[in-house]
PyMOL CGO cylinders between C-alpha atoms (Angstrom):
from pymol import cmd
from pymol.cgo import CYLINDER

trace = [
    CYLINDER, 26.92, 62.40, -51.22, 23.44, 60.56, -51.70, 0.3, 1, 1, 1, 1, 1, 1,
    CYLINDER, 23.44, 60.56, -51.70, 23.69, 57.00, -52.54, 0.3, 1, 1, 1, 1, 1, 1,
    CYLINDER, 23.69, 57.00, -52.54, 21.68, 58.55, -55.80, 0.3, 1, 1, 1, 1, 1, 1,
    CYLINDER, 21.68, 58.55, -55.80, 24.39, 60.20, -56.95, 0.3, 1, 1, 1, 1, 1, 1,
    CYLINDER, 24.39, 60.20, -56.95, 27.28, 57.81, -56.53, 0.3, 1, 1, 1, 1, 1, 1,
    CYLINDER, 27.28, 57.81, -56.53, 28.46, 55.69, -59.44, 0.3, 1, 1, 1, 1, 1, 1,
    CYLINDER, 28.46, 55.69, -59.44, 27.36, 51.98, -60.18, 0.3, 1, 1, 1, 1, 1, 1,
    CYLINDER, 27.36, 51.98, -60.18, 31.21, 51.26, -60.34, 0.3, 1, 1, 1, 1, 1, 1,
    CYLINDER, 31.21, 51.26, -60.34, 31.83, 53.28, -56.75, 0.3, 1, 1, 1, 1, 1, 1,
    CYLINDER, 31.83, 53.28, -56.75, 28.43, 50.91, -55.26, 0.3, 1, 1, 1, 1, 1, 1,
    CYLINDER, 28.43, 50.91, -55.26, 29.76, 47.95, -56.48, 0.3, 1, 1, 1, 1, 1, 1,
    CYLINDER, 29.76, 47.95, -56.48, 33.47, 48.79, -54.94, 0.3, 1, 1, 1, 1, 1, 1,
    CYLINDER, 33.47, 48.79, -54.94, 31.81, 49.75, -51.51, 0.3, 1, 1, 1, 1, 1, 1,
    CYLINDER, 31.81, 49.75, -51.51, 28.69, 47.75, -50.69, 0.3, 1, 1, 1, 1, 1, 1,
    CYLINDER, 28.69, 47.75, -50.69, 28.95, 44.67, -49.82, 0.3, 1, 1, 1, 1, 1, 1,
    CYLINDER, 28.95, 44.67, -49.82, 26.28, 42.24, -52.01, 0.3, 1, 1, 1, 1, 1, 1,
    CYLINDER, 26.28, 42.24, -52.01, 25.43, 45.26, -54.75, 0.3, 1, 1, 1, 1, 1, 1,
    CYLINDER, 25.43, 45.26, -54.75, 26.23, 43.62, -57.55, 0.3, 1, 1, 1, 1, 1, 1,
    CYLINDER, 26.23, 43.62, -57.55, 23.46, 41.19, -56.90, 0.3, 1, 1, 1, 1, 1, 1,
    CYLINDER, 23.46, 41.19, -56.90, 20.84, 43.69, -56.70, 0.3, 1, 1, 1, 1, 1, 1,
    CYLINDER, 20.84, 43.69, -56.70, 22.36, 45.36, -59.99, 0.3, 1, 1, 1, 1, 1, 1,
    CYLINDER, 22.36, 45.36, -59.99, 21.96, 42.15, -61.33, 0.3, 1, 1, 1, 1, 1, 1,
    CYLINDER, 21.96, 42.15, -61.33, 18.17, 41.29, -60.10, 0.3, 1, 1, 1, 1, 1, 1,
    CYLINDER, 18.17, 41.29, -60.10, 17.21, 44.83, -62.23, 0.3, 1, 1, 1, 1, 1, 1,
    CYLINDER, 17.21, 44.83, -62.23, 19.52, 44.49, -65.00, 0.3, 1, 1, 1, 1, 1, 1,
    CYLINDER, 19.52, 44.49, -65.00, 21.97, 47.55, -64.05, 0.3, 1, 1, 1, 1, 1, 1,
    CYLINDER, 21.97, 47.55, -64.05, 25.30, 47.33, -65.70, 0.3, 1, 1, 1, 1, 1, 1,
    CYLINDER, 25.30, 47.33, -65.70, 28.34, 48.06, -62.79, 0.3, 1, 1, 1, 1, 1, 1,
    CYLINDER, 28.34, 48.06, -62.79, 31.03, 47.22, -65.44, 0.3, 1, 1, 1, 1, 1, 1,
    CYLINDER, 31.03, 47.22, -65.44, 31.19, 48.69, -68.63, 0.3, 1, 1, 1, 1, 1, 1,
    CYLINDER, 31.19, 48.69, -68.63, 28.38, 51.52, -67.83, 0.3, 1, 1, 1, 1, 1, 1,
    CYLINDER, 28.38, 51.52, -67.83, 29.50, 51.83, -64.16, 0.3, 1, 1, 1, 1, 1, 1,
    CYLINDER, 29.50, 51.83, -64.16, 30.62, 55.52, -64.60, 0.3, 1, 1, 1, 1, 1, 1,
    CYLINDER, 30.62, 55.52, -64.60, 26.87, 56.70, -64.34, 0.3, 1, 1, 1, 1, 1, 1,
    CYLINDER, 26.87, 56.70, -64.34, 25.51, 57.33, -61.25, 0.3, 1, 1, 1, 1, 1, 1,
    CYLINDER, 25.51, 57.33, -61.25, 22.32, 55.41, -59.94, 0.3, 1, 1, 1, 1, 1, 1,
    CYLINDER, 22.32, 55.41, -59.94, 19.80, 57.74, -60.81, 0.3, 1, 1, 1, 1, 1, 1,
    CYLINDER, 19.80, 57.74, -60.81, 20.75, 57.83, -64.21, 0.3, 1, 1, 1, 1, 1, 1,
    CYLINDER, 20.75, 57.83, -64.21, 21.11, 54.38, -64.39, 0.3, 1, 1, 1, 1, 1, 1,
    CYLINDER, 21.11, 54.38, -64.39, 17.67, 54.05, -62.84, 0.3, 1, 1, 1, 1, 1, 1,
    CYLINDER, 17.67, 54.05, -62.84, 15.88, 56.35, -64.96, 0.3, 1, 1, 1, 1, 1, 1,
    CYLINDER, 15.88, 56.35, -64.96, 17.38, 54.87, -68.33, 0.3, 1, 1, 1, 1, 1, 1,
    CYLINDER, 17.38, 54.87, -68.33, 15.86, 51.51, -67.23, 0.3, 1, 1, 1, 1, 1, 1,
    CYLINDER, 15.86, 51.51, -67.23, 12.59, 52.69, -65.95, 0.3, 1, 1, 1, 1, 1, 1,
    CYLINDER, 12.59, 52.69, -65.95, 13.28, 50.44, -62.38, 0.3, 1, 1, 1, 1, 1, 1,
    CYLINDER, 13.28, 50.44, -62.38, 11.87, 51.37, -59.57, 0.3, 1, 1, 1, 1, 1, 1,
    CYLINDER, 11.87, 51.37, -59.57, 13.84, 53.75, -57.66, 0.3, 1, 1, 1, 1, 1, 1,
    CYLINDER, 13.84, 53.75, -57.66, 12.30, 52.92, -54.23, 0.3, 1, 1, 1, 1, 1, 1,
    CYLINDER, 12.30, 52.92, -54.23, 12.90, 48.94, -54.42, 0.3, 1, 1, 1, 1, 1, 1,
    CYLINDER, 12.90, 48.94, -54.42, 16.40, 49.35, -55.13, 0.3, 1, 1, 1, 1, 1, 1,
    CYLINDER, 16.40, 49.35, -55.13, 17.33, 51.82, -52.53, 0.3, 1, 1, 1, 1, 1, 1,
    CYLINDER, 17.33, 51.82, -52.53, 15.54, 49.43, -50.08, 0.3, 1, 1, 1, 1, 1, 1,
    CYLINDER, 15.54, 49.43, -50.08, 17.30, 46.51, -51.32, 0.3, 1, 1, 1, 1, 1, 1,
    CYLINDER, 17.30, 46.51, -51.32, 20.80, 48.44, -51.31, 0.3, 1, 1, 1, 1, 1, 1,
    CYLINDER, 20.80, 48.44, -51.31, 19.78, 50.13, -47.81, 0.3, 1, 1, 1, 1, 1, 1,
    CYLINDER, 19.78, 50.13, -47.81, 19.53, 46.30, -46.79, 0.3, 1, 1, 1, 1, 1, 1,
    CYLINDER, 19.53, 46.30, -46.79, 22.68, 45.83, -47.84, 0.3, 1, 1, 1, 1, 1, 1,
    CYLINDER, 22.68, 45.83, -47.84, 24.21, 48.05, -45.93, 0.3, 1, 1, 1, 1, 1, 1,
    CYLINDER, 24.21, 48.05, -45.93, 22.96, 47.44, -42.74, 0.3, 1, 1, 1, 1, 1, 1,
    CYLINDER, 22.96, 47.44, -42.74, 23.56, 43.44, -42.26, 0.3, 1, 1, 1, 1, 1, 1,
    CYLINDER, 23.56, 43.44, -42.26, 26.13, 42.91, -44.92, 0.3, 1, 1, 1, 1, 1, 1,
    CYLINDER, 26.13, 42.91, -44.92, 29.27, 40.56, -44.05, 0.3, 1, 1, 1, 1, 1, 1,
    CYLINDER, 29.27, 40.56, -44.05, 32.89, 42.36, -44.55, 0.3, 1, 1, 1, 1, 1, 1,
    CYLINDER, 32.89, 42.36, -44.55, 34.08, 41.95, -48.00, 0.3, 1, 1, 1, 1, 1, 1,
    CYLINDER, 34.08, 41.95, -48.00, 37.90, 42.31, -49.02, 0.3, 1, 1, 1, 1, 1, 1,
    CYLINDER, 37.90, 42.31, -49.02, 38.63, 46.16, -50.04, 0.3, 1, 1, 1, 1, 1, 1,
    CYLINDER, 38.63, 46.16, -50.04, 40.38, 45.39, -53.16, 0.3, 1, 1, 1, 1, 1, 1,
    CYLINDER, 40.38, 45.39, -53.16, 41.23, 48.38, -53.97, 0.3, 1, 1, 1, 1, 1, 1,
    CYLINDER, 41.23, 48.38, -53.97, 43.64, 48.71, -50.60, 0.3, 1, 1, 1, 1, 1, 1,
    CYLINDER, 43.64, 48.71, -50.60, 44.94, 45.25, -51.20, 0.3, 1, 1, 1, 1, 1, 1,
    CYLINDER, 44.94, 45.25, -51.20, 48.31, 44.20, -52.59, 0.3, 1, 1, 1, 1, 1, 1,
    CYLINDER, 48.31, 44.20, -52.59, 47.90, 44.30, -56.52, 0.3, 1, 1, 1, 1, 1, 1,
    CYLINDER, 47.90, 44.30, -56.52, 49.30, 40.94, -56.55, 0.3, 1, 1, 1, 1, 1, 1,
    CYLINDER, 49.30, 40.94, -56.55, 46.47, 39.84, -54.62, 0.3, 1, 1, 1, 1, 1, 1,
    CYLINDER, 46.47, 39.84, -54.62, 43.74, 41.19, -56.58, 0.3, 1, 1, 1, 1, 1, 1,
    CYLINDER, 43.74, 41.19, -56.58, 45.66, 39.66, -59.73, 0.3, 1, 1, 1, 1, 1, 1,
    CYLINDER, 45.66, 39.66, -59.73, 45.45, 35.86, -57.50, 0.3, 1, 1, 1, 1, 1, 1,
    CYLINDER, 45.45, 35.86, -57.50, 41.73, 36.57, -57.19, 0.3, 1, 1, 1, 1, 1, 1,
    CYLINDER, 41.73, 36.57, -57.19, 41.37, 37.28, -60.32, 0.3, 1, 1, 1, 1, 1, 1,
    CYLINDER, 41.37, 37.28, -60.32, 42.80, 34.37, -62.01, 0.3, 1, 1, 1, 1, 1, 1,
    CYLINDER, 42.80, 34.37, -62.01, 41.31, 31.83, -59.30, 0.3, 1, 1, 1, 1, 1, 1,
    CYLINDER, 41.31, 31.83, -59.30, 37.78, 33.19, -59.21, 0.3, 1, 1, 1, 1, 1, 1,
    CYLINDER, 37.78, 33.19, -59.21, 37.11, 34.00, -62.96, 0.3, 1, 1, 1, 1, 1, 1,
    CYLINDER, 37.11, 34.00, -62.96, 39.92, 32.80, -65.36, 0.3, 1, 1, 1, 1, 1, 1,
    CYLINDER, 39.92, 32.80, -65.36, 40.03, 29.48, -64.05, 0.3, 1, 1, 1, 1, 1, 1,
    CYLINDER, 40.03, 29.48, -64.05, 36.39, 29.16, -63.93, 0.3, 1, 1, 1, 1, 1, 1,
    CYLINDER, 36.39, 29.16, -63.93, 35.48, 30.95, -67.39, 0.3, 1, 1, 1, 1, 1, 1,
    CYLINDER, 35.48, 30.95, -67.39, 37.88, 28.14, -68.79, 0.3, 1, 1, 1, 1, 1, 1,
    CYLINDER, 37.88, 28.14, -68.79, 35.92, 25.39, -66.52, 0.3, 1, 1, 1, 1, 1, 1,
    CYLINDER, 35.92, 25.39, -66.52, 32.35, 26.69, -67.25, 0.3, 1, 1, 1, 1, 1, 1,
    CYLINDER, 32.35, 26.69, -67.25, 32.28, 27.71, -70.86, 0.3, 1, 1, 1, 1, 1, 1,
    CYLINDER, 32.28, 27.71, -70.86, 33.07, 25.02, -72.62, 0.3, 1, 1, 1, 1, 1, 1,
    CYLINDER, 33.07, 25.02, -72.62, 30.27, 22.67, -70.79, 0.3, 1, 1, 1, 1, 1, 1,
    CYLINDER, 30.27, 22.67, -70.79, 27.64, 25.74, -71.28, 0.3, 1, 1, 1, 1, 1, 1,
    CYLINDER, 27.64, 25.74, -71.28, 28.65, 25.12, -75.16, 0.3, 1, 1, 1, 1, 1, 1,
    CYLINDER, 28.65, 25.12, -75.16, 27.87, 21.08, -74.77, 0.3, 1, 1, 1, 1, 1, 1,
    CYLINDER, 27.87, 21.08, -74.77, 24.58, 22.03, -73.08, 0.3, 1, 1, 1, 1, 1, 1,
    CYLINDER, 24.58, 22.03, -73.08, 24.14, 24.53, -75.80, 0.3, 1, 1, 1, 1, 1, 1,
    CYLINDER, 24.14, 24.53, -75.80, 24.16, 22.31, -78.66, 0.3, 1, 1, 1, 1, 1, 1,
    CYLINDER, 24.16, 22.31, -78.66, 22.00, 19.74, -76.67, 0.3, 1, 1, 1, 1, 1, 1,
    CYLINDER, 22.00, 19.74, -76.67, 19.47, 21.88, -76.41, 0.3, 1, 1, 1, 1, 1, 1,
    CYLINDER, 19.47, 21.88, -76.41, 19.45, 23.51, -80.17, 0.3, 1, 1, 1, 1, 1, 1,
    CYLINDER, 19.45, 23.51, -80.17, 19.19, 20.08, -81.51, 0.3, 1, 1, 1, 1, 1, 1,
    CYLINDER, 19.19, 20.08, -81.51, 16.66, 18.10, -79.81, 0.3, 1, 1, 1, 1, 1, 1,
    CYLINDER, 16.66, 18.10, -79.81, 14.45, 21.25, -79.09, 0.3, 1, 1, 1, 1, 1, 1,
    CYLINDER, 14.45, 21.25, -79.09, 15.23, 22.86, -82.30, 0.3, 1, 1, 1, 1, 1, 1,
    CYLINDER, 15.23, 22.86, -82.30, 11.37, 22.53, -84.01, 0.3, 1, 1, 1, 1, 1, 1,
    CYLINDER, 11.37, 22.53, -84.01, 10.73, 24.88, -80.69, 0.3, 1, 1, 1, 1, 1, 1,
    CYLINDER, 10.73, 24.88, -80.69, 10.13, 28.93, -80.89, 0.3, 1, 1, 1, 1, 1, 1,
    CYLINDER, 10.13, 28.93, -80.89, 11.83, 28.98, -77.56, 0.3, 1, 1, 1, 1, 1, 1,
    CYLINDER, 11.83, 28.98, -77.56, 14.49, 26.84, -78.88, 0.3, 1, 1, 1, 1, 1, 1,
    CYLINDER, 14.49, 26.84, -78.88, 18.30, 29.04, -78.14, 0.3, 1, 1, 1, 1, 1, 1,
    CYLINDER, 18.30, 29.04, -78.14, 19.40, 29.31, -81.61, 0.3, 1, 1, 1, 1, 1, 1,
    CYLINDER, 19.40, 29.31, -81.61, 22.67, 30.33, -82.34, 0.3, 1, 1, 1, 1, 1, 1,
    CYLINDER, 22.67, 30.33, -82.34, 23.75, 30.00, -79.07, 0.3, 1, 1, 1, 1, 1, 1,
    CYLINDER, 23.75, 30.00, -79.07, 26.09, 26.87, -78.46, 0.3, 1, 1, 1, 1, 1, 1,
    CYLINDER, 26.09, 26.87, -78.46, 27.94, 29.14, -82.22, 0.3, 1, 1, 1, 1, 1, 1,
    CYLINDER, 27.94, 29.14, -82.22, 28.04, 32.50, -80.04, 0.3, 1, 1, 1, 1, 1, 1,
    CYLINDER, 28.04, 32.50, -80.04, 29.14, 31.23, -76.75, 0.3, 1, 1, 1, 1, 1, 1,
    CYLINDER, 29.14, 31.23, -76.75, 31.80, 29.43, -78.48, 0.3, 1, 1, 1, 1, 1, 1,
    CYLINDER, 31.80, 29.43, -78.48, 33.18, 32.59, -80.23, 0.3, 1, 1, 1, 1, 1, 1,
    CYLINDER, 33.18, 32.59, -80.23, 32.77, 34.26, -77.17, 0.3, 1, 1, 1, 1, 1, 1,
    CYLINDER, 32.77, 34.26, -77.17, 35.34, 31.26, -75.59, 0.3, 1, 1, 1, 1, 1, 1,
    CYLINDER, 35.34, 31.26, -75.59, 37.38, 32.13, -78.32, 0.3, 1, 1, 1, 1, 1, 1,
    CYLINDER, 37.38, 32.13, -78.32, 37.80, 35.91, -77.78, 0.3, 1, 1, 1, 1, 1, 1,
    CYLINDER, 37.80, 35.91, -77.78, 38.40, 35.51, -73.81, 0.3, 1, 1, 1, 1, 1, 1,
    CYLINDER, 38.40, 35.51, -73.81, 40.85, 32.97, -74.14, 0.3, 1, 1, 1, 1, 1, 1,
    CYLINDER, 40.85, 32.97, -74.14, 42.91, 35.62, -76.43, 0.3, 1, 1, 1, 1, 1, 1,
    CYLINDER, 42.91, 35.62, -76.43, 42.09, 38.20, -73.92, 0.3, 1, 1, 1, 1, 1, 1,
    CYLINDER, 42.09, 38.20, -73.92, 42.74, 36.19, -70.85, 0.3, 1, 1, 1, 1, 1, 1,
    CYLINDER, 42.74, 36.19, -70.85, 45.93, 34.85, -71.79, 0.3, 1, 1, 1, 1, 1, 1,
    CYLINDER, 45.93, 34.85, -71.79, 47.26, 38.57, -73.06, 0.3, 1, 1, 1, 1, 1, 1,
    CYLINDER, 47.26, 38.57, -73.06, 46.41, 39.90, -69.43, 0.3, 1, 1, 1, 1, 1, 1,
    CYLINDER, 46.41, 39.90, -69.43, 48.26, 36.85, -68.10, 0.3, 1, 1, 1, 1, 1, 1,
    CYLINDER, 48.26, 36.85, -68.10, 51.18, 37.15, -70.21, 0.3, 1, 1, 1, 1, 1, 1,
    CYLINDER, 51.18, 37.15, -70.21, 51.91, 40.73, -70.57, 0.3, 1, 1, 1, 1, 1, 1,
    CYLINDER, 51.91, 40.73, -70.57, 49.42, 43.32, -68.36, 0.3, 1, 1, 1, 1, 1, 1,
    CYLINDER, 49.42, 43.32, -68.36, 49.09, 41.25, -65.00, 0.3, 1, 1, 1, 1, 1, 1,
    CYLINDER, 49.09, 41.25, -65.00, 52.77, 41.01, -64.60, 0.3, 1, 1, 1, 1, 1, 1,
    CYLINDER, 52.77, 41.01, -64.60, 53.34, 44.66, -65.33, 0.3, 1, 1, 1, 1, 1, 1,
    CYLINDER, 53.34, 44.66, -65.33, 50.53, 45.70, -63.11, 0.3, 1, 1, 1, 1, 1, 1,
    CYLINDER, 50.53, 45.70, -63.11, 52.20, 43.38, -60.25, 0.3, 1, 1, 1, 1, 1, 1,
    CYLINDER, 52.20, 43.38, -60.25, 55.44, 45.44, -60.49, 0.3, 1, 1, 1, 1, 1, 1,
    CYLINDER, 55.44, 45.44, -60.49, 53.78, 49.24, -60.48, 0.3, 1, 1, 1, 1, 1, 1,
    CYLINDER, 53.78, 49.24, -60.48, 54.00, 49.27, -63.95, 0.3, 1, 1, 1, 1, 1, 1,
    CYLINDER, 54.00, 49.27, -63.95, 50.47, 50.88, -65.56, 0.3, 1, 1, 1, 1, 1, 1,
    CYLINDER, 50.47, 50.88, -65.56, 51.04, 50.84, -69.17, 0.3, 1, 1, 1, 1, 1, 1,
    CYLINDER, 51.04, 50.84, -69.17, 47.86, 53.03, -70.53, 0.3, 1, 1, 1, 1, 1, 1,
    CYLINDER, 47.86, 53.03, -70.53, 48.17, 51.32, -74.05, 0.3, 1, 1, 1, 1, 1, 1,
    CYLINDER, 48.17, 51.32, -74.05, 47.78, 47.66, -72.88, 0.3, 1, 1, 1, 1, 1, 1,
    CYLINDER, 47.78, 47.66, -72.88, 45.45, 48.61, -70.87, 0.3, 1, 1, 1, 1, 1, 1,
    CYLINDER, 45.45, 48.61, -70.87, 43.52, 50.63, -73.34, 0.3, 1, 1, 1, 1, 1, 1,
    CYLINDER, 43.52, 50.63, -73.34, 43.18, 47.27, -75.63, 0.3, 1, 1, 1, 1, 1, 1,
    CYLINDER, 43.18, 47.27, -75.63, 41.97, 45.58, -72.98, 0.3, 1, 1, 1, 1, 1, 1,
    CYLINDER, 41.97, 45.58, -72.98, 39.35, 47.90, -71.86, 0.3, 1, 1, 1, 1, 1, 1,
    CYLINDER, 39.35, 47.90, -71.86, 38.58, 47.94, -75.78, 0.3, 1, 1, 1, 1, 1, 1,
    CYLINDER, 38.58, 47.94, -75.78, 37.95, 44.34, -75.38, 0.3, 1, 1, 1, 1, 1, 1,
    CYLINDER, 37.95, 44.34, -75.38, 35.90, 44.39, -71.99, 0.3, 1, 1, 1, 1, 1, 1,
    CYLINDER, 35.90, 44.39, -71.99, 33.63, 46.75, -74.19, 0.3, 1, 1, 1, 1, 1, 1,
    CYLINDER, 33.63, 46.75, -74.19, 33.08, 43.83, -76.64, 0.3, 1, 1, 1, 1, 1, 1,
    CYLINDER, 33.08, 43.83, -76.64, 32.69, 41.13, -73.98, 0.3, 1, 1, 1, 1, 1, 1,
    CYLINDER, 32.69, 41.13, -73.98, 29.75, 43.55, -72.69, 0.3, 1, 1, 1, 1, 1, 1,
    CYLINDER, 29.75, 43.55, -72.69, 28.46, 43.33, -76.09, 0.3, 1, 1, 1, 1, 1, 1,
    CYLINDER, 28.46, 43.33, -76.09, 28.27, 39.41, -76.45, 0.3, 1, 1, 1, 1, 1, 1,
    CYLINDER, 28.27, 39.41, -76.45, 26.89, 39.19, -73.47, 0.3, 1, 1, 1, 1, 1, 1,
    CYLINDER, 26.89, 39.19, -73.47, 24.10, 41.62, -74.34, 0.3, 1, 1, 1, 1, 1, 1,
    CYLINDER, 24.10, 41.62, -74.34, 24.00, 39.14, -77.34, 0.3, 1, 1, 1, 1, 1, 1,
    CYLINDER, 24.00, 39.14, -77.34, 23.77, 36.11, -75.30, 0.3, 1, 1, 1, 1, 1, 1,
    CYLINDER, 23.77, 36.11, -75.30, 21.10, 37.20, -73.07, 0.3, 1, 1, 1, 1, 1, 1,
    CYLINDER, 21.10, 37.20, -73.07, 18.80, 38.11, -76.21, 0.3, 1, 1, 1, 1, 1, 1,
    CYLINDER, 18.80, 38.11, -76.21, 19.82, 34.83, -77.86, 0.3, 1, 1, 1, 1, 1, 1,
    CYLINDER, 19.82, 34.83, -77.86, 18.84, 32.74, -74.11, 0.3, 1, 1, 1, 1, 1, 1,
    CYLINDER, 18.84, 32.74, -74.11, 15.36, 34.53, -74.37, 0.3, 1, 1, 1, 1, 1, 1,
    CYLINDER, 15.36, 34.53, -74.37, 16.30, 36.73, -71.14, 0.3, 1, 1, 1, 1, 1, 1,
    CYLINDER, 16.30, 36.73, -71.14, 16.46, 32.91, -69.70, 0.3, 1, 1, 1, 1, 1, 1,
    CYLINDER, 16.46, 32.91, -69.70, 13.46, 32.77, -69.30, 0.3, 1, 1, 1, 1, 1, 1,
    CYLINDER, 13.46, 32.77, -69.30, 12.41, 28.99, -69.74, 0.3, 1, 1, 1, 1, 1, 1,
    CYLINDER, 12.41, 28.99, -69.74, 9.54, 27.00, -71.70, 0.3, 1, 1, 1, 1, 1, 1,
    CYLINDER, 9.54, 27.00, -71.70, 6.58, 25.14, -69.78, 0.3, 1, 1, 1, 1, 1, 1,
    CYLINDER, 6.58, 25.14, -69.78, 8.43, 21.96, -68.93, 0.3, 1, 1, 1, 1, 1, 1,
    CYLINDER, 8.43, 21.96, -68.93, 11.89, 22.42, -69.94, 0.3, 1, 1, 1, 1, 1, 1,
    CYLINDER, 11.89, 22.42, -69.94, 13.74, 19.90, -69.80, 0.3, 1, 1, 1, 1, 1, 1,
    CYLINDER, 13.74, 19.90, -69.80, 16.81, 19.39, -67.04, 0.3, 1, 1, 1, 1, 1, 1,
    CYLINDER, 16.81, 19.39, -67.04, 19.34, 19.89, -69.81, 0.3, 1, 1, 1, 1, 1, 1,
    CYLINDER, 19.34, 19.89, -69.81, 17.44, 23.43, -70.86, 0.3, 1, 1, 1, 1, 1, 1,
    CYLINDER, 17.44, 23.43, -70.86, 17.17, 24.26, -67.35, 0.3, 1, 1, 1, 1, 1, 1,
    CYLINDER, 17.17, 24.26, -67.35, 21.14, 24.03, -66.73, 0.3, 1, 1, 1, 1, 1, 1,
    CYLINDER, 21.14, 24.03, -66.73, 21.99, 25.55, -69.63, 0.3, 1, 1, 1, 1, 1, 1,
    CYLINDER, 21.99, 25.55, -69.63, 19.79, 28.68, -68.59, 0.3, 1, 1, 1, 1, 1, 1,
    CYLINDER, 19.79, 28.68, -68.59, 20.95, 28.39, -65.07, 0.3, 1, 1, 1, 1, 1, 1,
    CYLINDER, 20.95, 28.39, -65.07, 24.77, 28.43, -66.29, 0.3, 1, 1, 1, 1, 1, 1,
    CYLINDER, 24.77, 28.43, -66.29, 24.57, 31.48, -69.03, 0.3, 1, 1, 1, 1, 1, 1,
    CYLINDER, 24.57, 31.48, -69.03, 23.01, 33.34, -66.39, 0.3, 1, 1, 1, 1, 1, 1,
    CYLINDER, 23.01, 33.34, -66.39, 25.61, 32.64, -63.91, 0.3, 1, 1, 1, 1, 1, 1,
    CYLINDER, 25.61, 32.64, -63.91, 28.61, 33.49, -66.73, 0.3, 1, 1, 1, 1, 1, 1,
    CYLINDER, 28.61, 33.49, -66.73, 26.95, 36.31, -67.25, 0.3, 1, 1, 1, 1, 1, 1,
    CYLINDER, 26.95, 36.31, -67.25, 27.28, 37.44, -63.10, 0.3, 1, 1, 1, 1, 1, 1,
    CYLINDER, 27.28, 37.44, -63.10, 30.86, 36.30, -63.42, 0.3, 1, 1, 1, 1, 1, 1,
    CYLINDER, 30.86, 36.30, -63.42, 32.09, 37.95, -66.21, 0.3, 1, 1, 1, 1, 1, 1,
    CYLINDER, 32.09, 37.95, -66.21, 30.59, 41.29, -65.31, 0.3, 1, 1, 1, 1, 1, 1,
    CYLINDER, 30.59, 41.29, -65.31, 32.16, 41.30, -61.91, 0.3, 1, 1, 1, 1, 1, 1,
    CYLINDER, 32.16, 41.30, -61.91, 35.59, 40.23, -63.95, 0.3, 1, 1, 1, 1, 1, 1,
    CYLINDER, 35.59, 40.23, -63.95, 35.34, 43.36, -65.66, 0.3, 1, 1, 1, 1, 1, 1,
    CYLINDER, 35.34, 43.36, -65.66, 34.03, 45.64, -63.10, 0.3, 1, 1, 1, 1, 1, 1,
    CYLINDER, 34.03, 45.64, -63.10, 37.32, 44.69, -60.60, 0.3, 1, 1, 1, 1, 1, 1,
    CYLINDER, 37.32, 44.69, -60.60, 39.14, 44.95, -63.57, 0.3, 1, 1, 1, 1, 1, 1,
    CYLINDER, 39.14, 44.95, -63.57, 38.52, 48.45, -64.96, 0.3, 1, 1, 1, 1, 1, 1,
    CYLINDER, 38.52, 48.45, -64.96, 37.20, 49.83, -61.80, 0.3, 1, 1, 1, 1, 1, 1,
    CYLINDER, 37.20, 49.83, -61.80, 40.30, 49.22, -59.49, 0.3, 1, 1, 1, 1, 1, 1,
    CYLINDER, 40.30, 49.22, -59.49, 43.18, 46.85, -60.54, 0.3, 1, 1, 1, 1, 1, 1,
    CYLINDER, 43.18, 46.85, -60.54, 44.05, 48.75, -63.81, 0.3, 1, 1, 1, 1, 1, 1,
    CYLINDER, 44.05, 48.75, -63.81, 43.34, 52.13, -62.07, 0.3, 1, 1, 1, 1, 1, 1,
    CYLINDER, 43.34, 52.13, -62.07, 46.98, 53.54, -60.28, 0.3, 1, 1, 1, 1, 1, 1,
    CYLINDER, 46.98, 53.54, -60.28, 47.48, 53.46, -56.75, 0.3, 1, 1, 1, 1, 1, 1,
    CYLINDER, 47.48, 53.46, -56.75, 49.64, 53.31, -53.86, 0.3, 1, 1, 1, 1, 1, 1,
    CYLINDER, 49.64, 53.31, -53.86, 49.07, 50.10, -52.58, 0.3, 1, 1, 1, 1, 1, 1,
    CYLINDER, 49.07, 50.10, -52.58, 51.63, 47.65, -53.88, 0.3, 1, 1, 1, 1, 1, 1,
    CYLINDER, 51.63, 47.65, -53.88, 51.90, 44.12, -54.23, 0.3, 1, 1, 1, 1, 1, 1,
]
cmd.load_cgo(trace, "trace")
């Protein structure tokens, strides 16, 4: 099949170092990673040749990656909670603190973030609430074989609406794109929503792409 006509989710899944190049042209592998590249590509207007060089790069000298989807569920679950719960809880609350820095002392500024220290905190809210339901009730069921299509339907319900505020986010950091002599405070703030944003798109992409998708391989 030509890489053209594969998936953004099915990319993400099997080349090593994708996601980065979906980021770099602002192609979404989670909640839109059912279409395939070329639609992707075309509803974005990116240049088709630059990304097929940059994936074909990719392929060629990229370093093995785990295969999550052949790994023990209860693994994937581990991963999950050490590589994005944990640090959504760590990183969110200091992006808000930046936030609020920022609003007020650059607030008389056009490129001033505003509304942004209120939306990432609602956003803290929500994931919290989400986190701690997958943690509670889906992950365990998931660990024992169980794939209960209502929880899971909720939470891919909520993934949709994380997609959202992040959409929100980015619009409200001005694509991160930073004033003539921002400050180091500005710059870090920047520097951290974008990073969330990386994060928490990968978080849903393993998410909805393999661990709540039914297979053989058990924990």
């Amino acid at each position: 099949m030509s890489i053209l006509n594969q998936s953004l989710a099915e990319l993400a899944i099997n080349v090593g170092g994708a996601t980065r190049v979906f980021h770099q042209y602002g192609l979404d592998f989670c909640c839109a990673g059912q279409q395939t590249l070329a639609e992707a590509l075309q509803r974005r207007g990116v240049d088709e040749k630059a990304v097929l060089t940059a994936l074909d790069n990719l392929a060629q000298c990229r370093q093995p990656e785990p295969d999550w989807s052949q790994q023990p569920v209860a693994d994937l679950v581990q991963h999950i909670l050490d590589r994005f719960h944990d640090k959504h809880r760590r990183q969110m609350p200091e992006l808000i603190r930046l936030a609020q820095r920022v609003e007020t002392v650059h607030q008389a500024s056009p490129d001033c973030p505003s509304g942004l220290a209120e939306h990432l905190t609602l956003m803290l809210d929500e994931l919290e609430s989400h986190m701690l339901k997958e943690e509670q009730i889906l992950f365990p069921m998931l660990i024992n074989g169980m794939y209960p299509q209502g929880p899971i339907n909720v939470m891919l319900e909520d993934h949709l609406e994380h997609g959202q505020a992040l959409e929100k986010m980015v619009m409200l950091a001005h694509h991160f794109i930073l004033p003539e002599g921002a400050c180091n405070s500005w710059r870090a703030l920047y520097a951290g929503v974008q990073e969330l944003k990386e994060d928490l798109m990968e978080h849903i992409h393993l998410e909805n792409h393999i661990l709540f998708v039914p297979r053989h391989v058990k924990a």
